[in-house]
LUMPA-567344 format. One record per residue (C-alpha): residue in one letter; x, y, z. Coordinates in steps of 0.1 Angstrom, whole numbers, plus 2048, in hexadecimal, padded with zeros to 3 digits. Layout:
<pts>
aXYZ/...
</pts>
This chain:
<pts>
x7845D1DB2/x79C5E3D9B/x78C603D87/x794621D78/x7A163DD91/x787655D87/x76B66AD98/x746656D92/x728672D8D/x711672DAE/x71264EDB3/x6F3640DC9/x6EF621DE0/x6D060BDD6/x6C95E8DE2/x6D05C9DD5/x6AD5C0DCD/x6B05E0DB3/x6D25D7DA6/x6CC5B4D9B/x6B05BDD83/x6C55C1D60/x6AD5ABD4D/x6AB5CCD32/x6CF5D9D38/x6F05D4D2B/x6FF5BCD41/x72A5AFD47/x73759AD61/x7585A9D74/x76F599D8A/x77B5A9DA3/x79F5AFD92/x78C5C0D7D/x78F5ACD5D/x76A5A9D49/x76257FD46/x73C585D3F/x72E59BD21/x70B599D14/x6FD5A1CF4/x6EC5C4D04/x7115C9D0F/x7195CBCEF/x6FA5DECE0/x7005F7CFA/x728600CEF/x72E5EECCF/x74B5DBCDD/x7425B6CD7/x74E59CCF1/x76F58ECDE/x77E5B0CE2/x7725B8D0C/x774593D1C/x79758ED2C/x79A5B3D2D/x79A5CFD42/x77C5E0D4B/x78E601D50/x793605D27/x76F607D25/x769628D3E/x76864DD30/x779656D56/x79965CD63/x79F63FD7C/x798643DA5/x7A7621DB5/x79862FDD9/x773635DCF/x776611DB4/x783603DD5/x76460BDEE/x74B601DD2/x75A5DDDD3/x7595E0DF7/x7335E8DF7/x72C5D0DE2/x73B5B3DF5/x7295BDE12/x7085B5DFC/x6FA5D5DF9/x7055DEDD4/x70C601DC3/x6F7615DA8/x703635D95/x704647D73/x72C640D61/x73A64DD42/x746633D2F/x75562FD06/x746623CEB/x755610CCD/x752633CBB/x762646CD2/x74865BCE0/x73F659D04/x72064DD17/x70C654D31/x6FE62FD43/x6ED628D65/x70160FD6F/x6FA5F5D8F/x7145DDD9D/x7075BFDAF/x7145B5DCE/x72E59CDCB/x72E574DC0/x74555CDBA/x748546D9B/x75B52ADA0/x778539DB9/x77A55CDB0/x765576DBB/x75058AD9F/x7345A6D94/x7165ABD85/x7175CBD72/x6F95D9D60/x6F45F6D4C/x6DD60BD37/x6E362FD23/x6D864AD3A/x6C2664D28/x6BA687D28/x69968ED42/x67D6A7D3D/x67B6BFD54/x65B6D3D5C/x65E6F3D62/x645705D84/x634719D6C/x62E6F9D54/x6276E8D74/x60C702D82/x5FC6FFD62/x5F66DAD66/x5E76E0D83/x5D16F9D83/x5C36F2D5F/x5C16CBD64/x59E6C1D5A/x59D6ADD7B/x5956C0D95/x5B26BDDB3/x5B76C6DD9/x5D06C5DF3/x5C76C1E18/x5D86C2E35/x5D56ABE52/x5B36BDE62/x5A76B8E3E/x5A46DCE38/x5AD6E9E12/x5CF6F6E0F/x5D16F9DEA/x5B96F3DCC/x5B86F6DA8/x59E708D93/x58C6EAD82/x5836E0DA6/x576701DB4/x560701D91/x5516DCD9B/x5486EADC3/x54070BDB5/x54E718DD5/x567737DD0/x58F72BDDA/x58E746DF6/x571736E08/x582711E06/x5A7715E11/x5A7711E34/x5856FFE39/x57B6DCE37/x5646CEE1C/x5486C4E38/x5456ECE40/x5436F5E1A/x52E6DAE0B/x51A6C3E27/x4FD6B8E12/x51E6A6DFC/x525687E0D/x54169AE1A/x53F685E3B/x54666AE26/x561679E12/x572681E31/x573664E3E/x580653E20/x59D66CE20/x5A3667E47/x5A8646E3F/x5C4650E23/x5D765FE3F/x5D3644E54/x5DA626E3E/x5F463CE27/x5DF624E0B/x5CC636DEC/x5AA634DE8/x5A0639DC1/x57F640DAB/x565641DC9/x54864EDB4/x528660DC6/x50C679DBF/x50F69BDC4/x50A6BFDB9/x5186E1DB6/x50E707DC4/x51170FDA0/x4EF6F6D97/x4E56EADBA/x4C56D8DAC/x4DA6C4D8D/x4E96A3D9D/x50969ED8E/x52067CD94/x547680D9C/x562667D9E/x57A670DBF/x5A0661DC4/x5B266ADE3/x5D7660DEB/x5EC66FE0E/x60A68AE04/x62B681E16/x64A68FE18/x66D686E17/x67067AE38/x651664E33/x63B676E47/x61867BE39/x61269EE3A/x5ED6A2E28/x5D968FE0D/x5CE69FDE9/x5B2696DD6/x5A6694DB2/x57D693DA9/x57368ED83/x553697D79/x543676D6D/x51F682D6A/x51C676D43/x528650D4F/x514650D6D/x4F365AD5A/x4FC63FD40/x501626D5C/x4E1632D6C/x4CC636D46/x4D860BD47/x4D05FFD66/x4AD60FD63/x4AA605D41/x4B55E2D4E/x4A05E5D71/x47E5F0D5C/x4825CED44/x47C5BDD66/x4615D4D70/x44A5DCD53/x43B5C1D41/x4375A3D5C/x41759DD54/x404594D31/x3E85ACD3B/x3E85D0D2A/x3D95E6D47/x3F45D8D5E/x40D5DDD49/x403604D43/x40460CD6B/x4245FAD6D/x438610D54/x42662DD6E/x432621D8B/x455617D81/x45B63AD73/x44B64AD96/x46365FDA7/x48364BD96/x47C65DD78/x45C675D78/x441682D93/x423681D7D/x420663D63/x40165AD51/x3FA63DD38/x3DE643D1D/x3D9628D04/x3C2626CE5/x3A261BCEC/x3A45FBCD2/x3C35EFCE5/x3B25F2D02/x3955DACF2/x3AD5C5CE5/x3A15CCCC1/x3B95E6CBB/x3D05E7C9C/x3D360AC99/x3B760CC80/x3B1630C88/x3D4637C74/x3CE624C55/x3C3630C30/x39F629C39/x39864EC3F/x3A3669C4A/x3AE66AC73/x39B677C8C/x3A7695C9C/x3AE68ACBC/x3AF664CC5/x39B651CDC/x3AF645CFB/x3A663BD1D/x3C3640D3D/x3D2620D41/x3E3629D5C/x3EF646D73/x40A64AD8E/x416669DA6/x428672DBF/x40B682DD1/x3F266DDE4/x3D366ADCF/x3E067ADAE/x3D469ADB4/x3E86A6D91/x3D4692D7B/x3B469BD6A/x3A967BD5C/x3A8658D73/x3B1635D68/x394626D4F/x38764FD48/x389656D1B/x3A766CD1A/x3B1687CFC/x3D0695D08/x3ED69ECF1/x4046BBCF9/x3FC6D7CE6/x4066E0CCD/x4086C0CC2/x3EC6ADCB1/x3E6685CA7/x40A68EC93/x41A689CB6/x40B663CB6/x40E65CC8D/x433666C8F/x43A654CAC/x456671CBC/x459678CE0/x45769FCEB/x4666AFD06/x45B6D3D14/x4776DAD2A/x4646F8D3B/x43C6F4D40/x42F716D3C/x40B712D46/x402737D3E/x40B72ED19/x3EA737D04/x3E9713CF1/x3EB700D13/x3CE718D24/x3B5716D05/x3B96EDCFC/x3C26E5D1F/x3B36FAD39/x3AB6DDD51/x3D16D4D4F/x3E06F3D50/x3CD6F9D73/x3DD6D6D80/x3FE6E3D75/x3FC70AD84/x3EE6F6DA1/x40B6DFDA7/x4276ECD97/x4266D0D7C/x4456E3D66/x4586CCD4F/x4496B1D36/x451695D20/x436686D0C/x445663CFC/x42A652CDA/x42562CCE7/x42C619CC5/x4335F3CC4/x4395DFCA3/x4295FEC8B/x40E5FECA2/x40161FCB6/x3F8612CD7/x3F6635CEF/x40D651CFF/x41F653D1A/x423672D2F/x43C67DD48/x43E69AD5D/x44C6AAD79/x4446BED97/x4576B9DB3/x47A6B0DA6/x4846D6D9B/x49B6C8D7F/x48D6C8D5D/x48A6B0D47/x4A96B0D2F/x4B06A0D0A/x4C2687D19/x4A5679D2F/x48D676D0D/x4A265CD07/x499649D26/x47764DD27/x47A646D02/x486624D0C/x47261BD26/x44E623D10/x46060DCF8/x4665F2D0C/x4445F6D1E/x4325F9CF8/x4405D4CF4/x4325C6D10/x4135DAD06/x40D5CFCE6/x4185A7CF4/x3FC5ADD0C/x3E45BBCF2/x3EC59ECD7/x3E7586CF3/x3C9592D03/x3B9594CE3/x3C2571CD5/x3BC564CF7/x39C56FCF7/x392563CD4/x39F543CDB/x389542CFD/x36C554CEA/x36F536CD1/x36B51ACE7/x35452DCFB/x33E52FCDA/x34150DCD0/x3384FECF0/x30F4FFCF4/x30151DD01/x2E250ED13/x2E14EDD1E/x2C14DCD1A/x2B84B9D25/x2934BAD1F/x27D4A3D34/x28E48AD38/x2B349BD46/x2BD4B7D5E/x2DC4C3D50/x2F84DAD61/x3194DDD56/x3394F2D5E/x3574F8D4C/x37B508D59/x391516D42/x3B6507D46/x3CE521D55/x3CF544D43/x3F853BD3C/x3EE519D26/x3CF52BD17/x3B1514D10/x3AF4F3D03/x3954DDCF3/x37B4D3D0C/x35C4D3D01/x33A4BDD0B/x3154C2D00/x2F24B4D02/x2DF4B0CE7/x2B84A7CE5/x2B2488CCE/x29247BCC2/x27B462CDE/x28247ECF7/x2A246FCFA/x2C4484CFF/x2E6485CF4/x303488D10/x32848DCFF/x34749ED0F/x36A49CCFF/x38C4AACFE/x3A24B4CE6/x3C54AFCEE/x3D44D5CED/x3CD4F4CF4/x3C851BCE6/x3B651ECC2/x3BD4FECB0/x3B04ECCCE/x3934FFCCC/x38E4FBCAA/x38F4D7CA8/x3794D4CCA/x3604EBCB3/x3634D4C98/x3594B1CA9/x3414C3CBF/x32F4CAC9B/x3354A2C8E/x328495CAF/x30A4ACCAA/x3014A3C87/x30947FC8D/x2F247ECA8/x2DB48CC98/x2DE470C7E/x2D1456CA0/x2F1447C9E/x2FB430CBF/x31543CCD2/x32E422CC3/x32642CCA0/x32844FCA7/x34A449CB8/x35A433C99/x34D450C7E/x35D46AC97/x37A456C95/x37B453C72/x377479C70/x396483C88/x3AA46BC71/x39D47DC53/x3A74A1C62/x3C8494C70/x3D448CC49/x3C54AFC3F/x3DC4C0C58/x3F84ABC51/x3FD4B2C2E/x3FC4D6C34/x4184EFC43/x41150AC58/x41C52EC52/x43A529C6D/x44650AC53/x43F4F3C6F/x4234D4C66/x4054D1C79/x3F24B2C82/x3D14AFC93/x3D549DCB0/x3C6489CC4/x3A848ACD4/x38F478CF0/x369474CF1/x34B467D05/x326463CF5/x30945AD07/x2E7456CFD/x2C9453D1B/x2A3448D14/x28C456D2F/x271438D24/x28941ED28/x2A342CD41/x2BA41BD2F/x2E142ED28/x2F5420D0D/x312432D07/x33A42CCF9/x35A43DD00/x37D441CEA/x397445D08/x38345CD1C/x37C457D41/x35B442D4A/x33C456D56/x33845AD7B/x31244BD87/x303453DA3/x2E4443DB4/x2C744FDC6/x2D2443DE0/x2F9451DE0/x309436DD2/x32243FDBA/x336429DA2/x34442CD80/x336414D69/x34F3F9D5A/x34E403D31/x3663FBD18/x382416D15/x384417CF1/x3A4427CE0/x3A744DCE0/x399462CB9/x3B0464CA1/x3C343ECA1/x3AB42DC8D/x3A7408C88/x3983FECA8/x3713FACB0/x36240CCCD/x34A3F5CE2/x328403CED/x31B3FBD13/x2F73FFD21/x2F0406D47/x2CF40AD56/x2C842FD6B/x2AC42FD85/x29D451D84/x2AC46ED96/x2D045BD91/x2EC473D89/x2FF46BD6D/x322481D68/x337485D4B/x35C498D54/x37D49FD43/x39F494D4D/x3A54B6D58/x38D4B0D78/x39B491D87/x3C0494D79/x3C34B4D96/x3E94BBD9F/x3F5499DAA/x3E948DD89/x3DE46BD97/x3BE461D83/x3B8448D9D/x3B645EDB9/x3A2479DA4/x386463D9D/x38445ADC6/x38447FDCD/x368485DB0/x355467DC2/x35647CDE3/x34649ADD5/x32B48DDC6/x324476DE4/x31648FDF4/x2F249ADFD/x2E14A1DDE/x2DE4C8DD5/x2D24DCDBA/x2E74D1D9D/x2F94F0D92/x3054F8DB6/x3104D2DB7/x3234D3D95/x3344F6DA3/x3414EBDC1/x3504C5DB2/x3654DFD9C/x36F4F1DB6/x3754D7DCF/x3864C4DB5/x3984DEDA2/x3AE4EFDC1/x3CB4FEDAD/x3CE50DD87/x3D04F1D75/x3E44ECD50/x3C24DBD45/x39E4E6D3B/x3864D5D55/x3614CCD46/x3454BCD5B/x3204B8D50/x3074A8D69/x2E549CD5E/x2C8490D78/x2B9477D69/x290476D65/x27645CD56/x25A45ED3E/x23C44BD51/x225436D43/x209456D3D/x227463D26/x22B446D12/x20E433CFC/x216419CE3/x201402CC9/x20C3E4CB9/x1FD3E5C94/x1F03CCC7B/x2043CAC5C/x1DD3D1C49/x1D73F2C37/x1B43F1C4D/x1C63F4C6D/x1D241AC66/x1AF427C6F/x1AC413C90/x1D341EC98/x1D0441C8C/x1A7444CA2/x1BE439CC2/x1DC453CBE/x1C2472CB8/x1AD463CD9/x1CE460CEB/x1D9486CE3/x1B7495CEE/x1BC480D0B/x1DD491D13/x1C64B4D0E/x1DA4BCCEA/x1BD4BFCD5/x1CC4DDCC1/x1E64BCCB5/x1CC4A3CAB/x1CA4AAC8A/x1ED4A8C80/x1F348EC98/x1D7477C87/x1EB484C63/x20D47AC73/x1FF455C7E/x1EE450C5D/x20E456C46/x224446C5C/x210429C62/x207426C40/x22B41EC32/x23740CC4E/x2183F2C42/x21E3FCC1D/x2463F7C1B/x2553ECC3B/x2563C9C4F/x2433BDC6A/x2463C3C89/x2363E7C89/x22C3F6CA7/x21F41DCAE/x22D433CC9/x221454CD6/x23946ACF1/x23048AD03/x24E49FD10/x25D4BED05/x24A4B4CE3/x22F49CCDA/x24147ECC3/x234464CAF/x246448CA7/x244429C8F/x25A40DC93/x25E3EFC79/x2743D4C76/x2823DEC53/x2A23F5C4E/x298403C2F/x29C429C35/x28043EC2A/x288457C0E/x27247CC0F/x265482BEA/x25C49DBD8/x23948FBC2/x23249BBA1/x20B4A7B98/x20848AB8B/x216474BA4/x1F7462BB9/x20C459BD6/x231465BE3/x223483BFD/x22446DC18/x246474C2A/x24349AC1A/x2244A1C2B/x232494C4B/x24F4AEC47/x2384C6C3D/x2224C0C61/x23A4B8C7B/x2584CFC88/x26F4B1C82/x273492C75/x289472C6F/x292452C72/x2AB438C89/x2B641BC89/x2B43FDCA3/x2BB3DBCA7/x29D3CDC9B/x2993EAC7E/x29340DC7D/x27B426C8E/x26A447C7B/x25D462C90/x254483C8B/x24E49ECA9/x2344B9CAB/x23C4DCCC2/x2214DACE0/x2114FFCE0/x21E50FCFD/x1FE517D0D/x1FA4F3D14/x2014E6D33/
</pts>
């Protein structure tokens, strides 16, 4: 290769790998004559000599140099033994000056025939230089503390930042290892992390852990470590050095999120308000505090609570009412606290006063002084717990949720020697927050939980009463606490001939509106039983009067926007006569009644389905059954047979094996079917009501057939006031023979033949008047003047009730008189 016979400046060997890399350099291609055939565009925006004037030429016009044919000769040679040459040139620019470039040769190629290379360059440019003084500066003033160790891992040089983090004097370091100096600092660890530098010759970087410092040995501060092995020119390692970063501020952040994070998990897993207290208390015990107490309002603790004590109704008490919540320590059985769970709490740290609550700010007292004169005249109780156990740093935190004051929240601390600092109000500050939520969620819930539950709870009868003729038990489980209730509902209700009412339905649903509508058809079956409707009527004008509701709802929107409809809803009506024995009864798409005999045979009895309330435009079809007495007659939800496999089929089998028992006292017998039934929390209300069934005898029961002739009222009315004496109620003749007289006087007067007389003893004594007309009778009001008209009023007037139903072959009037309870 043919170059200028000139002396380079400190040229240096490099390898091939290095030398090829020009992808940012000026680059030419050079044969080995010496003659440029390759220039590139960085070529010429490195000299300003553009490729028409260099290619063809030599390259030796382009150096700044006098030639040196010897050394241009044993760079060629090098570079066609593949190794390649790197070193800083002089070479001219277009304008004359001279320039300094870092050239590299490649090692040598051919193109075509002739042998070539690859010649890159870029402008070589003046380097800083750091002085030892600059240099000892950066060092010792760094922020980040540094170390150098030798291979015992014993200090041999250290700059002030570091000796500040250790609080250890330099003296006392150089020469001894971090284990001597610091144990209690994972230095064990550390040590073996930098063992492993010198082994592997690999750095390790930002190994963060927990520490502290002589200069605060009870503040935990975080730091951030990197370690990397020294070596020297040989490449011997001959120590490692270290650099530590105080990352206290990002590790308390890290730490303030992950329990902020950790405590959403925690606090709050339960809709129930006590629960919820305690575990806010327990999370915060020792990760946070050593003493925590929870005192809530009283009105949130009885659901009722709306802060009412902090509204313009008057002026606010003094001190509120609260009860402890909940309490947590680090001492077995809370020794600290002067108030247990459920006790009425006033505590608020003085000086503060109901303020503390109304604004709703946290306060910290860094350092508890229990000898101060407000804490030992309000709190004399509680400053003898804190002498006692060195109770000596506090944050009180206002529980507020949605503008409403629910409680405070108090944390303290006793064992842990650091005191609470500003930055830790703002974790307790979030975690009463948080725990407020799930609070107030528990409060709202309890309470409208309850009112839904004491809603249905109210609508459903309170006493059961079947009279004479029934034994009645019933028992009702409330679907699972998650679904809230739902709309079952069943009753019994007395009707006139000592007969009863049996009904249970279910309104498809569940919480309030449920409730509500089961309240609002309990009431229609009610009233339209009371009308003696049969159970088929009574079903189609129930039917009629979900259809009505339904088109109500419909046409109106609820707050949320959304339109409500009332849906759906099942039924079963029943109606037994003791004197007959006779059941009629109809259904709309409830389950059949369950029967069981004497005997122990069960079955349910084969009844039309009918369609369920609400569809409308279908008939419901009555069915009549015969009960011999002391049969058990059973009317159930879907809820009870569904059970968790939700075959209807194999419910009804199961509910046929409990009651196919030996017969026992009918409330432990409609217990234990629920409970043997009803195995798991079910998404369903269950309802069952038994009834024994008993019969009026003939000495219960006397009945006349009477002439359609005026005369025959003295004869009818002679043999019902004989009849009562007989049955020892004298103190009832009287009205009885009044009763008979009225009664039996229209009936001849204004009704059709045939017209027979009835008197009942049971709960009451009835008298009854059936005639085949169905002319209803019509209570009037007679003028002065009037001669007749008082019949039906004076019947009214005498008996404790009165009316009217009708039957196949025409109507019955009766009217009932209380028996006097010293009667037998």
């Amino acid at each position: 290769m043919n170059s200028p016979r000139e002396d380079f400046d400190v040229p240096t060997s490099a390898g091939p790998r290095d030398l090829l890399d020009a992808s940012s350099d000026a680059a030419a291609v050079l044969s080995s004559r010496g003659v440029v055939i390759g220039w590139t565009r960085g070529a010429e925006a490195l000299l300003g000599h553009p490729a028409a004037k260099v290619v063809g030429r030599s390259a030796g016009c382009l150096l700044a140099m006098r030639p040196d044919p010897a050394r241009a000769a044993g760079v060629a040679e090098r570079c066609r033994s593949g190794m390649g040459w790197s070193g800083l040139v002089p070479v001219l620019h277009r304008d004359g000056r001279s320039i300094v470039v870092d050239l590299r040769i490649s090692a040598s190629f051919r193109i075509g025939g002739e042998e070539c290379f690859l010649l890159s360059a870029r402008e070589q440019r003046p380097r800083w230089t750091m002085g030892q003084s600059v240099l000892d500066g950066f060092l010792t003033r760094s922020p980040i503390g540094m170390a150098v160790m030798d291979l015992d891992l014993r200090y041999i040089w250290l700059n002030d930042t570091l000796e500040q983090f250790g609080g250890v004097p330099r003296e006392q370091r150089l020469g001894r290892r971090l284990s001597e100096l610091l144990p209690g600092l994972q230095a064990s660890t550390i040590e073996g992390l930098m063992r492993k530098v010198l082994l592997t010759r690999e750095p390790v970087t930002d190994y963060e852990y927990l520490g502290w410092s002589w200069a605060d040995p009870h503040r935990q501060r975080a730091y951030s470590t990197s370690f990397f092995p020294l070596v020297d020119a040989d490449g011997s390692v001959t120590g490692v050095c270290y650099m530590v970063s105080d990352v206290t501020e990002r590790w308390n952040a890290r730490q303030l999120l992950s329990l902020v994070n950790e405590a959403g998990t925690r606090i709050g897993t339960t809709l129930d308000v006590l629960r919820t207290a305690q575990e806010l208390a327990d999370f915060a015990v020792p990760r946070f505090a050593d003493f925590v107490i929870v005192d809530l309002l009283e009105p949130v603790l009885s659901t009722e609570g709306h802060g009412t004590w902090l509204t313009d109704a008057g002026p606010a008490p003094a001190k509120p009412s609260m009860r402890r919540a909940a309490l947590k320590t680090v001492r077995e059985g809370s020794p600290e606290a002067v108030a247990r769970i459920g006790d009425r709490v006033d505590f608020l740290p003085p000086p503060h006063g109901i303020d503390l609550l109304i604004r709703g700010e946290p306060i910290i007292i860094p350092v508890l002084d229990p000898d101060d004169h407000l804490w030992v005249t309000e709190q004399p109780a509680r400053t003898a717990r804190i002498r006692e156990f060195g109770l000596h740093s506090l944050i009180s935190v206002p529980m507020r949720a949605r503008n409403t004051v629910l409680g405070l929240t108090t944390f303290a601390r006793s064992l842990n020697q650091i005191s609470f600092r500003p930055d830790d109000v703002l974790l307790a500050q979030e975690l009463v927050a948080r725990a407020a939520v799930c609070v107030d969620n528990a409060r709202r819930y309890t309470r409208e939980h309850t009112a839904a539950v004491t809603l249905q709870r109210s609508l459903l009868p309170q006493a059961l009463n079947g009279g004479t003729a029934l034994d009645v038990a019933s028992s009702y489980l409330p679907a699972d606490a998650a679904d809230g209730v739902g709309g079952d509902w069943f009753d019994v209700i007395p009707l006139s001939g000592a007969r009863v009412g049996l009904v249970v339905g279910d309104v498809v649903g569940h919480g309030l509106a449920a409730a509500a509508s089961m309240g609002r058809l309990r009431t229609a079956v009610q009233t339209l039983a009371d009308m003696e409707m049969p159970p088929d009527e009574l079903l189609a004008h129930l039917d009629d009067l979900v259809l009505r509701l339904g088109e109500e709802e419909s046409g109106g929107t609820a707050s949320d926007g959304s339109t409500t409809t009332f849906v759906g809803a099942t039924c079963l009506y029943a109606v037994y006569d003791p004197v007959t024995r006779r059941c009629a009864m109809a259904r709309a798409g409830h389950p059949p009644p369950v029967v069981v005999a004497p005997d122990g045979r069960v079955h349910f009895p084969d009844m039309p389905a009918g369609p369920p309330l609400g569809l409308g435009g279908m008939a419901f079809e009555a069915t009549e059954i015969e009960l011999a007495e002391n049969s058990l007659f059973g009317l159930y939800t879907d809820g009870l047979i569904e059970g968790a496999d939700r075959d209807v089929e194999k419910g009804m089998s199961r509910l046929r094996v409990a009651l196919a028992g030996p017969a026992t006292e009918l409330d432990a017998l409609c217990t234990a079917t629920v409970q043997q039934l009803v195995t798991v929390p079910l998404p369903d209300d269950v309802a069952l009501l038994l009834a024994r069934t008993h019969a009026l005898g003939a000495d219960h029961v006397v009945s006349w057939e009477v002439p359609v002739d005026p005369a025959a009222v003295a004869d009818v009315r002679a043999r019902a006031t004989r009849q009562v004496s007989v049955w020892g109620y004298d103190e009832l003749a009287m009205t009885t023979e009044l009763i008979v007289s009225e009664l039996v006087t229209n009936a001849i007067r204004y009704a059709e033949p045939p017209i027979r007389l009835r008197l009942l003893r049971d709960a009451r004594l009835t008298c009854e008047v059936a005639d085949g007309s169905s002319t209803a009778p019509r209570l009037r009001h007679a003028r002065s003047t009037d001669e007749g008209g008082r019949g039906l009023f004076l019947v009214a007037q005498l008996a404790h009730r009165w009316g009217a139903r009708y039957t196949g072959e025409g109507k019955i009037i009766w009217a009932e008189q209380e028996i006097p309870p010293d009667i037998p």
